[in-house]
C-alpha positions as CSV (number, residue, x, y, z in Angstrom):
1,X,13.9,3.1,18.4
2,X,15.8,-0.2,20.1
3,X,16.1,-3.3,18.9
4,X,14.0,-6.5,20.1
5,X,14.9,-7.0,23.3
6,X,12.4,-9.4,25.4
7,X,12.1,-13.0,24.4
8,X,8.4,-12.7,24.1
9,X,8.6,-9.9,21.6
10,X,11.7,-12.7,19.5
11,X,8.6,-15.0,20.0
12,X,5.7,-13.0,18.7
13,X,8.0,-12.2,15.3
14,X,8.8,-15.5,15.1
15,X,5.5,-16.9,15.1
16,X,4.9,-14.7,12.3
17,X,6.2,-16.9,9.7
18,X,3.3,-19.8,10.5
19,X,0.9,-17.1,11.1
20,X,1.5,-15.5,7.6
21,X,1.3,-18.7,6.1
22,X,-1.8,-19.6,7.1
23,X,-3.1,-15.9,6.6
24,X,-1.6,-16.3,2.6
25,X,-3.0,-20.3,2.0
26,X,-6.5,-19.0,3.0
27,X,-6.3,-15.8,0.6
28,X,-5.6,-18.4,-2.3
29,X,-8.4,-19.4,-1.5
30,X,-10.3,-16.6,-2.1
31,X,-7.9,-15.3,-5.1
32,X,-6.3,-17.5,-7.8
33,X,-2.5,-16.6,-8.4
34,X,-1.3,-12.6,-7.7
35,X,1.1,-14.3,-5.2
36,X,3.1,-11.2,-5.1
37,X,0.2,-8.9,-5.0
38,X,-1.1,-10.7,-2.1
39,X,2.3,-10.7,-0.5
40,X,3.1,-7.5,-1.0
41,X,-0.1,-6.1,0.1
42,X,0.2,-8.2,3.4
43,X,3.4,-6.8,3.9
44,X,2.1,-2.8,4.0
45,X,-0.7,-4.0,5.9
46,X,1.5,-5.1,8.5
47,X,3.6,-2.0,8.4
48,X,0.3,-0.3,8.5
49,X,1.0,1.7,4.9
50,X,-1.3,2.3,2.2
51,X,-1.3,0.9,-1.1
52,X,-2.1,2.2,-4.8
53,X,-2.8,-0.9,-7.0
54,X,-2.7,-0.4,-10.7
55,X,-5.0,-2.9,-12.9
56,X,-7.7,-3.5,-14.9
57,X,-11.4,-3.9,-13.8
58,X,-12.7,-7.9,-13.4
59,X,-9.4,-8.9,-11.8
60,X,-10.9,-9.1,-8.4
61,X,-9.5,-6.3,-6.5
62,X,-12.4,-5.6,-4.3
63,X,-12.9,-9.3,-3.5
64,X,-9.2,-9.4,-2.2
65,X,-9.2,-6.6,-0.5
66,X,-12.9,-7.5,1.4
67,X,-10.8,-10.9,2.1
68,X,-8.1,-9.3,3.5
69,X,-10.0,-7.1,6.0
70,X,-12.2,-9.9,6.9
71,X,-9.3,-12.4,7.6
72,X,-8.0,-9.2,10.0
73,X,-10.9,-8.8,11.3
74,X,-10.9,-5.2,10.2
75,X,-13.7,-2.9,9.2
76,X,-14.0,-2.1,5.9
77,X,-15.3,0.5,3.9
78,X,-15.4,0.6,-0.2
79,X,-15.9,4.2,-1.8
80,X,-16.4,4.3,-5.9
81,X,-14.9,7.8,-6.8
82,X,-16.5,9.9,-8.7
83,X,-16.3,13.1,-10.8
84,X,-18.9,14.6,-8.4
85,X,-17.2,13.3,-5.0
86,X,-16.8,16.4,-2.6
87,X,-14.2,16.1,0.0
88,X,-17.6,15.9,2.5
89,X,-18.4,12.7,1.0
90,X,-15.2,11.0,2.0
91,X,-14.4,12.7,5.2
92,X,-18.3,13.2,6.8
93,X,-20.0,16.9,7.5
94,X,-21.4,18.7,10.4
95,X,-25.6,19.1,10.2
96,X,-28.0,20.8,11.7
97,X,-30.3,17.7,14.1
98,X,-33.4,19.5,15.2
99,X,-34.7,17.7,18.4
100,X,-38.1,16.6,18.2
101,X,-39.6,16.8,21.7
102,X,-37.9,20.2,22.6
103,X,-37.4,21.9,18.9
104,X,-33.8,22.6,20.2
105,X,-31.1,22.9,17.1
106,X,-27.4,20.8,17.7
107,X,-24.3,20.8,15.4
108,X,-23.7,17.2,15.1
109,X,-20.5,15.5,13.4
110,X,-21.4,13.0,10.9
111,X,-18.4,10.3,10.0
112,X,-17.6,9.7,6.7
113,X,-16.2,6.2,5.4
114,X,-12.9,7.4,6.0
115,X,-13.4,6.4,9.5
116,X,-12.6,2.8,9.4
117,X,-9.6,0.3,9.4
118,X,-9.6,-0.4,5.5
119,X,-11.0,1.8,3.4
120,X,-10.8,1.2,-0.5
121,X,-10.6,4.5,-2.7
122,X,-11.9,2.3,-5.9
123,X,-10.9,4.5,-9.3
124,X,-9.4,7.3,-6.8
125,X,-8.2,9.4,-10.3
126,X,-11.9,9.4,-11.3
127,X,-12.4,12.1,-8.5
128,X,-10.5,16.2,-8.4
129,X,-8.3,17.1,-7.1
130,X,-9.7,18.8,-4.1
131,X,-11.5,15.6,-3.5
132,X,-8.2,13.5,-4.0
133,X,-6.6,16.2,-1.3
134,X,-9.1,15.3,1.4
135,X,-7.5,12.1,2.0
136,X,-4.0,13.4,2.3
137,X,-4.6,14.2,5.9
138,X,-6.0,11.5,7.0
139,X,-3.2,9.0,5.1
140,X,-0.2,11.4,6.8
141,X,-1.7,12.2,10.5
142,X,-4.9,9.3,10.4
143,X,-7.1,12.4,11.4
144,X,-9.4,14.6,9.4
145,X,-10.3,18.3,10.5
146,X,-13.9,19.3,10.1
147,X,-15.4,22.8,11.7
148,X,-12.5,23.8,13.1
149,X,-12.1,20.4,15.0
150,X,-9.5,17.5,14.7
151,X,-10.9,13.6,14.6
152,X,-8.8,11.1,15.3
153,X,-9.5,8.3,12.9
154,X,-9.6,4.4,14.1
155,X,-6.5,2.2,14.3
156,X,-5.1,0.8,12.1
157,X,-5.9,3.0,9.4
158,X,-5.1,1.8,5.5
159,X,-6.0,3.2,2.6
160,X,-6.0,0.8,-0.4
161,X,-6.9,3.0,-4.0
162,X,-7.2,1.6,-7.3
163,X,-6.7,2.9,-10.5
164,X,-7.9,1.8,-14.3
165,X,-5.0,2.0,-16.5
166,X,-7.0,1.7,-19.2
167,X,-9.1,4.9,-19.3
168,X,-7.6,8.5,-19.2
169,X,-10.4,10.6,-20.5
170,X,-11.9,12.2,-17.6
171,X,-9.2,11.0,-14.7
172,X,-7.6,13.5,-12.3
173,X,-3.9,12.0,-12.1
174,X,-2.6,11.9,-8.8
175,X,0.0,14.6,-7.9
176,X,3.7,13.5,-6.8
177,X,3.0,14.3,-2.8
178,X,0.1,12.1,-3.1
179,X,1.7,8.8,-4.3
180,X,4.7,9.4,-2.1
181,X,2.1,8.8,0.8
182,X,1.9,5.1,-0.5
183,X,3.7,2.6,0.7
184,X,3.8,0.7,-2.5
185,X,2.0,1.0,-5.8
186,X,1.5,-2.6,-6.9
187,X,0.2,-3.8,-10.5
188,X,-2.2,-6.1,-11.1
189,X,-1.8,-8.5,-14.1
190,X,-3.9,-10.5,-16.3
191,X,-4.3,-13.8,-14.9
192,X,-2.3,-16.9,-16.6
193,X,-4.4,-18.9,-19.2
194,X,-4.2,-21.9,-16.5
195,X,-5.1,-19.4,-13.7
196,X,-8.1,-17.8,-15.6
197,X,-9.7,-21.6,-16.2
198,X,-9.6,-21.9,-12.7
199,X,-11.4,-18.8,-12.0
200,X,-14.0,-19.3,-14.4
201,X,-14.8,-22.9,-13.6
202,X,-14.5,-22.7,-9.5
203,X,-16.7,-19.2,-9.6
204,X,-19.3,-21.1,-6.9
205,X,-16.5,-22.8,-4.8
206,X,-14.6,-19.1,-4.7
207,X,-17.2,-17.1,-3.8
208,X,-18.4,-19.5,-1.1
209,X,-15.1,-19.1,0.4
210,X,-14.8,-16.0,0.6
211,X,-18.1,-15.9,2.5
212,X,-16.2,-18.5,5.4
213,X,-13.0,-16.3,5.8
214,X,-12.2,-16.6,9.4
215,X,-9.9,-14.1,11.3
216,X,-6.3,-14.9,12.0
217,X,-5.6,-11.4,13.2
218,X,-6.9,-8.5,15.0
219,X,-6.5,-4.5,15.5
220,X,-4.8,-5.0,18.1
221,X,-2.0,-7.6,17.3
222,X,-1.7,-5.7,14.1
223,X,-0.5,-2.1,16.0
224,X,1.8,-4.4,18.1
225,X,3.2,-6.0,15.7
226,X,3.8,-2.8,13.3
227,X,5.8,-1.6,16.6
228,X,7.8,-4.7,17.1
229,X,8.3,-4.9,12.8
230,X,10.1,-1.3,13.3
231,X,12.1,-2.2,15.7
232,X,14.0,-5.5,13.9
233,X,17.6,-5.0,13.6
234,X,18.8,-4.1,10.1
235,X,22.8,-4.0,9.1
236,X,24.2,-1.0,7.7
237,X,25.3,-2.2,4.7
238,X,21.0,-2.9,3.9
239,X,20.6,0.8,5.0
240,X,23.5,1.6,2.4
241,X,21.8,-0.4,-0.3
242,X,17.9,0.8,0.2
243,X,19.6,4.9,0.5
244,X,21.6,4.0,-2.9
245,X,18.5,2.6,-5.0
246,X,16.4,5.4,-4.1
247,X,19.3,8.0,-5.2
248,X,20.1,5.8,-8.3
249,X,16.9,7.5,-9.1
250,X,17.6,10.9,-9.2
251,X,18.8,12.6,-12.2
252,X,20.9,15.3,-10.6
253,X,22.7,12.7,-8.3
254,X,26.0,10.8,-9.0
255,X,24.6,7.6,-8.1
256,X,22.4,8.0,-11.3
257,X,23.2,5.7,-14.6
258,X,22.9,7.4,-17.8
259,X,20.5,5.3,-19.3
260,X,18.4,5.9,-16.2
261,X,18.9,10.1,-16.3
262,X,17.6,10.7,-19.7
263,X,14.2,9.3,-18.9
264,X,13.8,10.7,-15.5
265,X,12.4,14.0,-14.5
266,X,12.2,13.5,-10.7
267,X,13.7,10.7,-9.1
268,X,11.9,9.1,-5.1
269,X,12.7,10.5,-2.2
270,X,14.3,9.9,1.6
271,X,10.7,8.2,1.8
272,X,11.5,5.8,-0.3
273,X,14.4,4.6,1.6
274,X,12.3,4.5,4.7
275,X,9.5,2.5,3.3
276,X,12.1,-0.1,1.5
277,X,13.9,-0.9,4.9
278,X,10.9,-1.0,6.9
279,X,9.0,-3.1,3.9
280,X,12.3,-5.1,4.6
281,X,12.3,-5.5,7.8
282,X,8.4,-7.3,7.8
283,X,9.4,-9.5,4.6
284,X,12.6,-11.0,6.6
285,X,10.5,-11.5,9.8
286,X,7.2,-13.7,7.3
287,X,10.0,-15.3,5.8
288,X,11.3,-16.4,9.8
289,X,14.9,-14.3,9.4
290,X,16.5,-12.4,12.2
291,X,17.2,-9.1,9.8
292,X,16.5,-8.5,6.6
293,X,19.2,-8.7,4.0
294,X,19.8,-6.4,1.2
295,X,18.2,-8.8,-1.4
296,X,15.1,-8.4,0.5
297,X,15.0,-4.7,-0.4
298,X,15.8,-5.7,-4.1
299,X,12.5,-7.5,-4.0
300,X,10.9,-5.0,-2.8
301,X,11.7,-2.1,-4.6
302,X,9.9,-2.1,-7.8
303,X,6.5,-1.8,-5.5
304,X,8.9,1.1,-3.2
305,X,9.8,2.8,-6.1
306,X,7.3,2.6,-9.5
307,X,4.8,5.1,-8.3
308,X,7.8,7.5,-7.2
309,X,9.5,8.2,-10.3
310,X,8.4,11.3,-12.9
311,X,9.2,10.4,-16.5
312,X,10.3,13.2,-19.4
313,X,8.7,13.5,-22.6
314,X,11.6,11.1,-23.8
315,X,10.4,8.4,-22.2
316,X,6.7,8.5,-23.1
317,X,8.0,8.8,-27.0
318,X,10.2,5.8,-26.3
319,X,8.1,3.9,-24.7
320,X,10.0,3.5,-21.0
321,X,7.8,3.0,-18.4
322,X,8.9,3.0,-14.3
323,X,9.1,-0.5,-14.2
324,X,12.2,-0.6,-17.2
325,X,13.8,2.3,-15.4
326,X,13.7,0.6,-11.5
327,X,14.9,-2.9,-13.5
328,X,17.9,-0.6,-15.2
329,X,18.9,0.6,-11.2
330,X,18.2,-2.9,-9.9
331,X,21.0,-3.9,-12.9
332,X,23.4,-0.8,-12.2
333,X,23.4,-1.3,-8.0
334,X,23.7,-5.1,-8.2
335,X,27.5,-5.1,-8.5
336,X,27.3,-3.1,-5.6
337,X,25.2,-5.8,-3.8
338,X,27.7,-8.5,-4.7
339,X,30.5,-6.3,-3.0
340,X,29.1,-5.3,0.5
341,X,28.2,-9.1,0.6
């Protein structure tokens, strides 16, 4: 794909950076601290990629979300998984209209939620497997096959799920080709003691916010400016570094530190990479830079990489989760930053 090459398409980027601003200031509104939650998740939403977000119930996940499509101007769908979800529930299902006048029978299509800009899988691991697999189309080619027939689902299409780290018992984990289909898998923290007085005491003020978000954005800017994101020049060496994290990984590679292999299983694939320069690539042009830099995809890589890795038995006796062992290959690859710089 080339490079920006018309003055208006250097203007739209940079105009980003105010726009952004304004976009974040009035989410803080709406959501008290998660600053890199709410950056993060602006940044796949941008690069139009879905999002897994890790974190307990009550920390307002569904209000950001609702926020976020509303300041888009998006539609937006939320769908509470369940044990008893069929793949019908999500998708939509052909039925039988009988026509009342003429007592003639039609096969008519029925949409699901899926059809929508923003739809949120809340508690997706609550749901099988087959369930869970019903959306794998839709996040790879945004279209779902029903009957023999392909629909093409609206633009942009994001699919934000949730999980409760909390409870196991009853949870369908998500299989490896699954999670490689999000962009980032973000956690969700306890708010700070000063954070959580603010909540509780501005409850009214919040939630009257919320209900006067105003759009900054619309579908269409957003599949522009996912185009013109893509096409930002990147430097080699920033290739190098995103391609060298995501092998640092692997067990069976070179690039690979010890105290990284034991506790790995299966390290992220070419994927990875992709999404890290691309996430790059958005967070240089909201912070107003010309290309990203390789820090940018240090920043980024604990969301790139978390829900990527497979840990060994070793690990969950130890106690290493994916965030130690993306810290240990941010420590091993710095050196390596500080030389190509």
């Amino acid at each position: 794909m080339p490079d920006l090459t018309t003055e208006r398409e250097v203007e739209q980027l940079d105009q980003l950076t105010h726009r952004c601003s304004e976009l974040q200031q009035q989410l803080r509104e709406v959501i008290v601290g998660q600053r890199d939650v709410v950056e993060q998740l602006l940044i796949a939403t941008f690069c139009q990629g879905s999002v897994l977000i890790v974190g307990v119930p009550g920390l307002a996940k569904t209000l950001l979300v609702r926020a976020l499509a509303s300041s888009l101007k998006l539609t937006f769908k939320r769908v509470q998984f369940t044990p008893d979800m069929m793949p019908s529930d999500i998708l939509g299902a052909e039925l039988i209209r009988t026509d009342p006048a003429t007592g003639e029978r039609s096969l008519d299509f029925v949409r699901g939620p899926v059809f929508t800009n923003i739809l949120l899988a809340d508690e997706i691991n609550r749901t099988p497997p087959k369930t869970q697999a019903a959306l794998l189309e839709a996040m790879a080619e945004h279209q779902v096959s029903i009957g023999g027939e392909t629909h093409q689902l609206d633009e942009p299409f994001i699919v934000i799920a949730t999980q409760n780290p909390i409870e196991h018992e009853g949870t369908y984990p998500l299989p490896e080709a699954q999670l490689d289909r999000f962009m980032f898998g973000l956690q969700m923290e306890y708010p700070k003691a000063a954070e959580e007085r603010r909540i509780v005491a501005e409850s009214e003020r919040i939630m009257e916010a919320a209900s006067q978000i105003k759009p900054l954005f619309n579908a269409t800017e957003l599949i522009k400016l996912r185009r013109l994101i893509a096409r930002v020049p990147v430097a080699e060496h920033v290739i190098d570094h995103a391609v060298s994290l995501a092998r640092a990984t692997r067990p069976t590679d070179d690039l690979c530190p010890e105290s990284v292999r034991q506790y790995v299983s299966w390290g992220a694939g070419p994927r990875a990479g992709q999404m890290l320069v691309l996430a790059a690539k958005c967070l240089a042009a909201m912070e107003g830079q010309p290309t990203p830099s390789a820090h940018h995809v240090q920043r980024l890589a604990p969301a790139t990489l978390r829900h990527r890795l497979v840990l060994n038995y070793a690990a969950s006796a130890e106690g290493v989760t994916a965030d130690d062992i993306v810290d240990r290959v941010l420590r091993e690859t710095r050196g390596m930053l500080d030389d190509s710089e």
